[in-house]
C-alpha positions in Angstrom: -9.0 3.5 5.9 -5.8 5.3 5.7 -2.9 2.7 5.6 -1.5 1.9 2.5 0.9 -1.2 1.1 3.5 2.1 1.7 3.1 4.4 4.3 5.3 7.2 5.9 5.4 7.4 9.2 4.5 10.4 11.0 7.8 11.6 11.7 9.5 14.1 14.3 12.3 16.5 13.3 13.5 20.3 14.3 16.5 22.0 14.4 18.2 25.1 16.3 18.5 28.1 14.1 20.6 31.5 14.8 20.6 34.5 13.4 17.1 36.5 12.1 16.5 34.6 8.7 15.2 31.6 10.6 13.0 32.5 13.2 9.2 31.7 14.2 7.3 29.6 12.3 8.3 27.8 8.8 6.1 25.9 7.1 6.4 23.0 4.2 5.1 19.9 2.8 6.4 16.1 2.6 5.3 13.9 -0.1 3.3 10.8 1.6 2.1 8.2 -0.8 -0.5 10.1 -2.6 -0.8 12.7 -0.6 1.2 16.0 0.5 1.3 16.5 4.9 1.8 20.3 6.1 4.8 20.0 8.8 5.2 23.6 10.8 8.8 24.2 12.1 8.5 26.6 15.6 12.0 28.1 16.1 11.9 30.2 19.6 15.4 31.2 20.6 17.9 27.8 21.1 15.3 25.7 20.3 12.1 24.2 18.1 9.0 22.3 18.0 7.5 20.6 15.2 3.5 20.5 14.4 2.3 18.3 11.6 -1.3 20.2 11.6 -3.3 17.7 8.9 -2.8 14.9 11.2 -3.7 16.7 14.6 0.0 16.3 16.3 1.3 19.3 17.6 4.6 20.4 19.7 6.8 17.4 18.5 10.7 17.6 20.2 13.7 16.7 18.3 17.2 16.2 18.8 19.8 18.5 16.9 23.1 17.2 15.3 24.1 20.1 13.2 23.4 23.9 13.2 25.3 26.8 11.1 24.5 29.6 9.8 23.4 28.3 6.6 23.1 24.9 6.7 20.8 22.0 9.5 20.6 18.5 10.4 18.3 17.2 12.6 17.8 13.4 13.8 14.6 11.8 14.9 15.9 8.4 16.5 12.6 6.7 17.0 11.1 7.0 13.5 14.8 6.5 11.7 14.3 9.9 10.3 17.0 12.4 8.9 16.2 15.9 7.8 19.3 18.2 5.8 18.5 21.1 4.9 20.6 24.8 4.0 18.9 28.1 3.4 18.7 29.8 0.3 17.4 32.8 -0.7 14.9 33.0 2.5 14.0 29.3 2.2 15.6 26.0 3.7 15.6 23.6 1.1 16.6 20.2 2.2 15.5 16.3 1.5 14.2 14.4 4.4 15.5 10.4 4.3 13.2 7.8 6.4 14.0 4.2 6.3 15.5 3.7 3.2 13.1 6.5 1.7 13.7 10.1 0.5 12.1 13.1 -0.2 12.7 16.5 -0.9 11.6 19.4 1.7 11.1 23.2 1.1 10.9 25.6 4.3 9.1 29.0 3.8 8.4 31.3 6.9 4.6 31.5 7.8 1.9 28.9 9.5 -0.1 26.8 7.4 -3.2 28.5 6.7 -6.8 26.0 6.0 -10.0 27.2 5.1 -12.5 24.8 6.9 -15.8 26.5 7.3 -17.9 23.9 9.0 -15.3 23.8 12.3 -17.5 24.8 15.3 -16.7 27.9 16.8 -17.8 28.3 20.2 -19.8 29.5 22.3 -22.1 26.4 22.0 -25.6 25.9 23.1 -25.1 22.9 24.3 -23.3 21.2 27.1 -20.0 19.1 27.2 -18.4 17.0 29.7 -14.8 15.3 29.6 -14.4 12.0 30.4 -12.3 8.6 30.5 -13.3 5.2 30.3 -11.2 1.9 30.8 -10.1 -0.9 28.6 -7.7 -3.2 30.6 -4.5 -0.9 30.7 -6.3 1.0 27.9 -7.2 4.9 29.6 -9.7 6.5 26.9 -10.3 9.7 27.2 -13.0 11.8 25.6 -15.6 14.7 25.3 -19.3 13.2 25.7 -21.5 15.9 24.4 -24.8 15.9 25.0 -28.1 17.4 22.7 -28.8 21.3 22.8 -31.7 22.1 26.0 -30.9 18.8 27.7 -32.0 19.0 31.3 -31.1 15.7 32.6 -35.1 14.9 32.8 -35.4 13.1 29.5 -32.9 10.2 28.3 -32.0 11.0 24.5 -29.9 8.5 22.0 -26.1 8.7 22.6 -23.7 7.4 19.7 -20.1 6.4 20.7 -17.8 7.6 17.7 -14.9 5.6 16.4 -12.3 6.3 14.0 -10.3 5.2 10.8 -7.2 3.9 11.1 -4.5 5.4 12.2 -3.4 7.3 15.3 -6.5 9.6 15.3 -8.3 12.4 18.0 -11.6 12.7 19.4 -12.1 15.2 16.3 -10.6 12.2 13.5 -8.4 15.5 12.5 -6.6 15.0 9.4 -5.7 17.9 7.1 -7.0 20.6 9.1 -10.2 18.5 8.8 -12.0 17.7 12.1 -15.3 15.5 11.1 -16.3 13.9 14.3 -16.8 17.2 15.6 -18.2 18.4 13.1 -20.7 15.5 13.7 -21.3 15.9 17.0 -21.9 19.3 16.8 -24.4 18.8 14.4 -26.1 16.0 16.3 -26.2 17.9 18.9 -28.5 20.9 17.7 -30.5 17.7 16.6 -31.5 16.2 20.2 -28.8 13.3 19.7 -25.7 12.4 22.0 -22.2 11.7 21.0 -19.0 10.3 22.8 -16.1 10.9 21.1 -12.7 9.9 22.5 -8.6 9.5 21.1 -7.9 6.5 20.2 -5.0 5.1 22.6 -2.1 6.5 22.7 -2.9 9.6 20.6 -4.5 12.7 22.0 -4.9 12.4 26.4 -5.7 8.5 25.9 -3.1 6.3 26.9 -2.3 2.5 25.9 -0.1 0.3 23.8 -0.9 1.4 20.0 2.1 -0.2 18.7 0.8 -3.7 19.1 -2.9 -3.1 18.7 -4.7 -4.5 16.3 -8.8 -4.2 15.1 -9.5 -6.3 17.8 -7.9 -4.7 20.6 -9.5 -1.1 19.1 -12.8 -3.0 19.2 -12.8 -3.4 22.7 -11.7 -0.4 23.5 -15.1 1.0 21.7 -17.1 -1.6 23.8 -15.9 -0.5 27.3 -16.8 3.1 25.5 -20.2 1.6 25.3 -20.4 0.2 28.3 -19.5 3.0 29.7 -22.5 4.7 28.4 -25.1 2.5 29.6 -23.4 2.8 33.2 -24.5 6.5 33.1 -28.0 5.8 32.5 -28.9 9.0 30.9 -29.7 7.9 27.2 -32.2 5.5 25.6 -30.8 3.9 23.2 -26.6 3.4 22.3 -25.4 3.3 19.3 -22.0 3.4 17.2 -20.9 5.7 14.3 -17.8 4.3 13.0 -15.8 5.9 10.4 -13.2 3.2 7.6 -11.9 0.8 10.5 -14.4 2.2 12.6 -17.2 1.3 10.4 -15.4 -2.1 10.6 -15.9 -2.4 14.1 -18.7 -0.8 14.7 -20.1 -4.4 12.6 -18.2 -6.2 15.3 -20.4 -4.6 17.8 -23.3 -5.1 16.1 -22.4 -8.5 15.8 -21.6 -8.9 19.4 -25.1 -7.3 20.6 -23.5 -4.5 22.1 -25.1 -1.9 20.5 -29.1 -0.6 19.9 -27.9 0.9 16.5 -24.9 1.2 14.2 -23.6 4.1 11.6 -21.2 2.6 9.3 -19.9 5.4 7.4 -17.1 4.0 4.6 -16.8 1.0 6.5 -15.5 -2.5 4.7 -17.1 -5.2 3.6 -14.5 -7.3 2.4 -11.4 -9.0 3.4 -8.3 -6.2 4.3 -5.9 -8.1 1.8 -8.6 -7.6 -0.8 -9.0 -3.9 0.4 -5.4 -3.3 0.2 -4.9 -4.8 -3.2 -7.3 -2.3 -4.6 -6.0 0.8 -2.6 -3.0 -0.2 -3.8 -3.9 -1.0 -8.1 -5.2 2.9 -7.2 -2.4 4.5 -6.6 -0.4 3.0 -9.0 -3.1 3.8 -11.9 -3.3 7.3 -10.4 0.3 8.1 -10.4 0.5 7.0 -14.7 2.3 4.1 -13.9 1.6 0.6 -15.5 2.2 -2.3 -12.9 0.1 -6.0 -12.4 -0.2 -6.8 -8.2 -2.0 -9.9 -6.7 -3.1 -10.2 -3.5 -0.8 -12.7 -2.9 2.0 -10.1 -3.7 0.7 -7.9 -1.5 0.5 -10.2 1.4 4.0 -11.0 1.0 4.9 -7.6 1.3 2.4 -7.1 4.5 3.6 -10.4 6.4 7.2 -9.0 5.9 6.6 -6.0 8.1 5.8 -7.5 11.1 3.1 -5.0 11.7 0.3 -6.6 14.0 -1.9 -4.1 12.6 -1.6 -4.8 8.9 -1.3 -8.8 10.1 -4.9 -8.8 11.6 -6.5 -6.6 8.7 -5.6 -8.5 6.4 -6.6 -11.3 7.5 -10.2 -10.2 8.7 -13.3 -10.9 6.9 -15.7 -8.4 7.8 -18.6 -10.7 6.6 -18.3 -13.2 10.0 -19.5 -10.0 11.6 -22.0 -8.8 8.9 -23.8 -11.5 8.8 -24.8 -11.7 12.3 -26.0 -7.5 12.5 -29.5 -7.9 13.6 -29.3 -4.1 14.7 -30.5 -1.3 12.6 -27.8 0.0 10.4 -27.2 2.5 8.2 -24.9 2.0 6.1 -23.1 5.0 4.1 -20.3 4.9 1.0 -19.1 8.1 -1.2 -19.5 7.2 -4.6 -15.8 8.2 -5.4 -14.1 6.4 -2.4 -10.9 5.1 -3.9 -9.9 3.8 -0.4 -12.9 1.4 0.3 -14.3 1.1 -3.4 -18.2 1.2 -3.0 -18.4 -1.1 -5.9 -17.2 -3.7 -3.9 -17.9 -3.3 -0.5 -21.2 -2.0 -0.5 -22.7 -5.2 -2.4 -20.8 -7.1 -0.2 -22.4 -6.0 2.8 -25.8 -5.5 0.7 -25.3 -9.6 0.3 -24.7 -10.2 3.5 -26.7 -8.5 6.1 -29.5 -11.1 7.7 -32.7 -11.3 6.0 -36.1 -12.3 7.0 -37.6 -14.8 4.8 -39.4 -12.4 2.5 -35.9 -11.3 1.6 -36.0 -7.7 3.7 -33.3 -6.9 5.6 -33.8 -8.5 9.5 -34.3 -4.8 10.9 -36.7 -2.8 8.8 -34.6 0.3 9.9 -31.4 -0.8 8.1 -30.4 1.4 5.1 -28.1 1.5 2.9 -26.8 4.7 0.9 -23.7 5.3 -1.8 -23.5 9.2 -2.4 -22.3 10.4 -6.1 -19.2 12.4 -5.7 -18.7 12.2 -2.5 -15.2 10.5 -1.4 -13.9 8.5 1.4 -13.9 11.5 3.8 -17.8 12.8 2.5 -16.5 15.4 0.7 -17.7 16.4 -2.6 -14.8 16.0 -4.6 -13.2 15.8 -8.3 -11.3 12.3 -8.2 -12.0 11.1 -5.2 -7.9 10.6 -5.2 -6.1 11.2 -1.2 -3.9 14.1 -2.9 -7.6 16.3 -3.3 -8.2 16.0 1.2 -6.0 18.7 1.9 -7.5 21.3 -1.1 -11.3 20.7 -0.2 -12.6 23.1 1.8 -15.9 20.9 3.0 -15.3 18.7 5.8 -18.2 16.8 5.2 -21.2 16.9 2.9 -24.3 18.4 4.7 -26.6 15.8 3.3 -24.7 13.2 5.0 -24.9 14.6 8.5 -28.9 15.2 7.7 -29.2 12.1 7.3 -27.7 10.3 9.8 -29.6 12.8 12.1 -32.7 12.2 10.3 -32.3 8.2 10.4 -31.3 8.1 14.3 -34.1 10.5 15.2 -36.6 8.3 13.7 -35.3 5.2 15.5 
């Protein structure tokens, strides 16, 4: 769950730059909420590209309005975004305005550099297959991969793999992080199938992102399952859905769409209730002292206009929890500060079916809250959105044993 009540935008900017001082690749950081993004500047010649490498967005154009020898202005148009900047001994130091918003931005020369030790590195031992599946006007596009020594012979359990909110890849990249592949690799040395696909209009899919809501991401997951049980090659299909993705992988469960369903940080309360505590978060963690309601905070929403933030708020995961017959496991870090275990989990705890000697409807369903783990599965300090970028770990290596382990025994 990565919105916040305030959220910057990922924004586009570059500038033409002459002489030798600016030249290649400059790197530097924006301020977003809670959290710092790395933004990489590309300056070849008369012109420049933009990559914003924790959120997966590479070769971003701009438009140029001012270029000396010392001094820049660049103007993104569809994001209302502004960046001034003049160099200084060997670095561009500038502020970066954004509706109504500014910040201040350092360029130095050099790429952004992330450790991430758990990224696959091929060559794999297991086979891969691009592919694109249809949601109305919705084009999903994706990499199925299936378990290491499949032949074809015998049909294995495939999981369809959705992501948090947000514009988001196949990989759910953020912050040099990649942790659906680093989940599908891992399933796949353990005899399970994964499809994992960008969500529309990010990445090769294509579709109307500005107006889509839960809902409209929800289907596009079930035509992704569908999909699947077209191809006849697996047994059993399943979801593993990550924040909003754990959100709607309940919807599918709810719907009978799927044999099985990973919920991993997924909500269990309502989206204005989520928000208000995301929200009394970051303003504890930032020192400040300041009373919200949710009634504040759903002024603030409705006054957007965003369809997004509309529906979420508004939903009640617990319609759809209560009617998850399906095995489920069910997964929270015990430091999430975006979806607060504390709340959630005993909300879907409460309301998952039960049979009448009080056991959970499916004897398979589990349900797990990992000491210092985060939002993302990472062991962590605070648990706070500013630590993402610094942790090495992508995701905790009992988490991906166990969601092995449990879909193995199904």
């Amino acid at each position: 769950m990565r919105r916040l009540l305030i959220v910057f935008g990922l924004f586009a900017t570059s500038f033409l730059a002459f002489g030798q001082q600016i030249t290649g690749p400059w790197k530097g950081e924006l301020q977003a909420g809670a959290s710092k993004i790395a933004i990489v500047f590309r300056f070849e010649g008369d012109s420049c590209s933009l990559d914003s490498p924790d959120q997966g967005v590479n070769d971003i154009p701009a438009e140029l309005v001012h270029c000396s020898s010392d001094s820049v202005r660049v103007v993104q148009k569809r994001l209302d975004a502004v960046f001034s900047g003049r160099l200084r001994d060997g670095k561009i130091v500038g502020r970066f305005y954004q509706r109504g918003l500014t910040v201040p931005l350092v360029l130095t020369p050099g790429e952004v550099v992330r450790n991430r030790p758990q990224t696959p590195e091929g060559p794999f031992p297991y086979q891969t297959e691009e592919v694109a599946f249809n949601n109305g006007d919705a084009t999903l596009a994706g990499t199925l991969t299936y378990p290491e020594g499949w032949n074809g012979k015998k049909k294995v359990p495939v999981a369809i793999m959705v992501t948090g909110s947000g514009l988001q890849n196949r990989d759910e990249e953020l912050f040099g992080h990649k942790p659906f592949l680093v989940i599908a690799d891992y399933l796949a040395r353990n005899g399970i199938a994964t499809l994992r696909y960008d969500d529309r209009g990010a990445g090769a899919s294509r579709g109307d992102a500005v107006n889509a809501t839960t809902s409209d991401l929800m289907l596009d997951a079930s035509a992704g399952v569908d999909y699947l049980r077209v191809r006849r090659e697996f047994n059993k299909v399943g979801v593993i859905g990550h924040s909003e993705g754990g959100e709607i992988a309940f919807m599918l469960g709810a719907g009978q769409k799927v044999d099985f369903l990973v919920s991993l940080a997924g909500p269990g309360v309502q989206g204005d209730s989520i928000l208000l505590l995301q929200n009394m978060n970051a303003i504890r963690h930032s020192g400040m002292t300041m009373r919200l309601t949710k009634e504040y905070v759903r002024a603030q929403i409705k006054a957007q206009g965003n369809p997004w933030l509309d529906y979420f708020i508004d939903y009640d995961p617990v319609t759809d929890i209560q009617k998850v017959y399906c095995p489920a496991l069910v997964l929270n870090g015990g430091k999430d500060t975006q979806v607060d275990p504390s709340v959630n989990i005993p909300s879907i705890e409460a309301n998952l079916p039960r049979d009448r000697k009080g056991r959970f409807a499916s004897k398979r369903t589990e349900i797990k809250v990992y000491p210092g783990l985060n939002h993302l599965f990472q062991h962590c300090v605070t648990g706070q959105a500013d630590e993402y970028p610094v942790i090495e770990e992508t995701i905790s290596p009992e988490v991906l044993e166990d969601i092995a382990d449990w879909i193995r025994k199904l």
